[in-house]
C-alpha positions in Angstrom: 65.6 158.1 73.0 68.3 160.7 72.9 69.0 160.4 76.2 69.5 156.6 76.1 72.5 155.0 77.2 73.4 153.9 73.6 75.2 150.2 73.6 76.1 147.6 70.7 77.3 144.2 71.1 79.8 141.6 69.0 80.4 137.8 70.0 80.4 134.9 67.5 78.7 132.9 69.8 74.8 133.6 69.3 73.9 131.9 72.6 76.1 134.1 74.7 74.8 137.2 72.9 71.8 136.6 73.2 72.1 136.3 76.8 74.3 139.1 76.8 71.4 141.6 75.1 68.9 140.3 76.7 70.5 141.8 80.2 71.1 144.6 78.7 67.5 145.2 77.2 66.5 144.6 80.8 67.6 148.0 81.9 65.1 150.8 80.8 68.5 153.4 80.9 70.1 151.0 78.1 69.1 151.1 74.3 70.7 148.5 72.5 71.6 149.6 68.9 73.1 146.9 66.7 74.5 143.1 67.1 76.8 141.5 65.2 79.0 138.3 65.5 82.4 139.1 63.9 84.2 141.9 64.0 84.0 143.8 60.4 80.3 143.8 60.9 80.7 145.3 64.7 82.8 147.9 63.3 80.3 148.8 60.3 77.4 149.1 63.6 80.0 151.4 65.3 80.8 153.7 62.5 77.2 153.9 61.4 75.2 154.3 65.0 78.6 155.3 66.6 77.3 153.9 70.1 78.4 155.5 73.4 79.4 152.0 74.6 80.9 148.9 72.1 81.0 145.5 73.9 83.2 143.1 71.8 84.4 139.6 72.6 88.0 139.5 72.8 87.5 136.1 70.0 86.0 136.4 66.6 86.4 136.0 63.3 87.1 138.9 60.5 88.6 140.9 63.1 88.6 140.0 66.7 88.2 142.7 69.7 91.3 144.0 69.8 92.1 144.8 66.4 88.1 146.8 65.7 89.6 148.4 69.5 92.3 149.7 67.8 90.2 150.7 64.5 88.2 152.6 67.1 90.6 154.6 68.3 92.9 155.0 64.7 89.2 156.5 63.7 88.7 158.5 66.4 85.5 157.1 66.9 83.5 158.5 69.9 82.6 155.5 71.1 83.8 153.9 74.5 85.7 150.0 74.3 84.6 147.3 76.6 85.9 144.2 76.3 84.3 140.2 76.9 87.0 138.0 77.4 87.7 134.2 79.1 91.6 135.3 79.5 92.6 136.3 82.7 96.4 136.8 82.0 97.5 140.3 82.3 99.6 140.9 78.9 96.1 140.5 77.2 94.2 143.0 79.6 97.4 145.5 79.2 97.3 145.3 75.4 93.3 146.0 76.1 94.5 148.9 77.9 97.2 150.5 76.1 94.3 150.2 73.1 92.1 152.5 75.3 89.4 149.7 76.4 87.6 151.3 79.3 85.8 147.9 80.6 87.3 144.5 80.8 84.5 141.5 81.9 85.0 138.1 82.5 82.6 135.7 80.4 82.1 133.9 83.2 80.4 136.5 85.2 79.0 138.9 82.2 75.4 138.3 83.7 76.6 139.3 86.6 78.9 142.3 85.8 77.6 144.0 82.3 75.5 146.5 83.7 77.7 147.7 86.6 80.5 148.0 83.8 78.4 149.4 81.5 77.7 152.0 83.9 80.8 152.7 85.4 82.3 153.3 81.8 79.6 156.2 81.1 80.4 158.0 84.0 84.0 158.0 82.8 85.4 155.7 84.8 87.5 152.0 84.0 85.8 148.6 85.0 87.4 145.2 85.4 85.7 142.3 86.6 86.5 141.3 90.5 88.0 137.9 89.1 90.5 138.8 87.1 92.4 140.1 90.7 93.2 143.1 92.4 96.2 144.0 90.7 94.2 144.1 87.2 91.3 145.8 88.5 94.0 148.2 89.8 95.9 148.7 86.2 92.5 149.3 85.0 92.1 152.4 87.5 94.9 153.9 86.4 93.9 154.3 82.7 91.5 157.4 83.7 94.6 158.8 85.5 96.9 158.4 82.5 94.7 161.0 79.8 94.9 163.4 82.6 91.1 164.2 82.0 90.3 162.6 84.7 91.9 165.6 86.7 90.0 168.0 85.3 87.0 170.3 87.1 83.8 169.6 85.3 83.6 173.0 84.0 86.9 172.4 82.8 85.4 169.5 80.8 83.1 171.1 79.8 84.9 173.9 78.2 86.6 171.0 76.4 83.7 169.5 74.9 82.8 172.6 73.5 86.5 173.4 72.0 86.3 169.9 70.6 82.9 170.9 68.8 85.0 173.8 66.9 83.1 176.6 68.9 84.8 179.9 69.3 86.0 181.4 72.6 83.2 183.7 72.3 80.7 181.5 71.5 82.0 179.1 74.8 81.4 182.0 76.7 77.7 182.6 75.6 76.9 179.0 75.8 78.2 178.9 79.3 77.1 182.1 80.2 80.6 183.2 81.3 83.3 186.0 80.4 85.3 185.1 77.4 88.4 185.9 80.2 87.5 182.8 81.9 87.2 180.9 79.3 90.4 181.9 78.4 91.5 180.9 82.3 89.8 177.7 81.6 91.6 176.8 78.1 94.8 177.5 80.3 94.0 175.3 83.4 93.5 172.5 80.8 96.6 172.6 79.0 98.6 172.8 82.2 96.7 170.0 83.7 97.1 167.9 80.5 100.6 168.9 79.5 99.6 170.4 76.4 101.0 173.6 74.5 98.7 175.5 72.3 95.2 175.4 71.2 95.7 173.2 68.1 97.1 170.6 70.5 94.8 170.4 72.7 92.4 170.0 70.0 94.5 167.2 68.7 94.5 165.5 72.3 91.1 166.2 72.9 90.0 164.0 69.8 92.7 161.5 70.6 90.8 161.0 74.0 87.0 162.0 72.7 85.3 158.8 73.6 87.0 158.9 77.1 86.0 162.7 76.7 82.5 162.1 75.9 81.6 159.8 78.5 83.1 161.8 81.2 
């Protein structure tokens, strides 16, 4: 199951979950960790299976989507926001955004859109459902921009990943079979594409972004 396509789910209403999981479960690429239907218990699943994708509903009790968002991402939890919501309104999808949600489906078509979100999220990309409008799907497109890791070469992430693991220059180098030069070359690149000064913050920025990181 290591390879699985790891996924939990949060919504107070058991019905809709169910529904919800049971779409998901239909997908052999999909293994679905934990449910819960308020918040505090989504974010205890999170921190303890720490799931490539959380799916919260916007609504609950304890703590609704937002706020276990923005526990998420205070934690630095490697785990990748998407968001189930009946608002359509675009102050609620930007404070979504500015919380670092990557996925952002209507309730109304969840059956319909879940997977294709779930999907686009772990190949690093930003999903909002068609009816929320064009103008939110295109907010949403620019969140990958904003990071700036979206503008990086896959070898460049790459090096990243393994800078964000703590490994040495020399040790990048062995992994990736490559001169310790170009991995100095690549540590460079980065910073320049990401505005960054120094190893220590690009460290910093790389776990500020890791769950966009991870899934990328």
């Amino acid at each position: 199951m290591t390879d699985a396509l790891t996924v939990m789910i949060a919504d107070d209403h058991p019905l809709f979950r169910k529904g919800v999981a049971d779409v998901l479960r239909s997908d052999a690429a999909i293994h679905l960790v934990g449910e819960a239907a308020d918040g505090e218990t989504a974010l205890l699943i999170i921190r303890e299976q720490k799931p490539r994708i959380a799916v919260l509903d916007v609504d609950m009790p304890e703590r609704n989507g937002l706020q276990v968002a923005e526990a998420v991402r205070g934690e630095q939890l490697p785990v990748a926001v998407v968001m189930l919501t009946m608002y359509a309104g675009a102050d609620m999808l930007q404070r979504a955004l500015a919380l670092g949600v990557r996925g952002y489906v209507s309730k109304e078509s969840a059956a319909d859109d879940i997977l294709a979100c779930i999907h686009l999220v772990a190949s690093g990309r930003t999903y909002v459902s068609a009816n929320f409008g064009p103008a939110a799907a295109s907010a949403a497109a620019s969140v990958g921009r904003a990071s700036g890791l979206g503008d990086l070469t896959p070898a460049e992430r790459h090096v990243l990943k393994l800078i964000v693991a703590n490994m040495t220059t020399r040790e990048i180098a062995a992994t990736l079979e490559i001169s310790p030069k170009t991995v100095e070359n690549h540590r460079s690149n980065i910073c320049q594409k990401l505005g960054v000064t120094g190893n220590n913050a690009l460290v910093r920025f790389a776990m500020k972004h890791v769950a966009e990181l991870r899934s990328l």
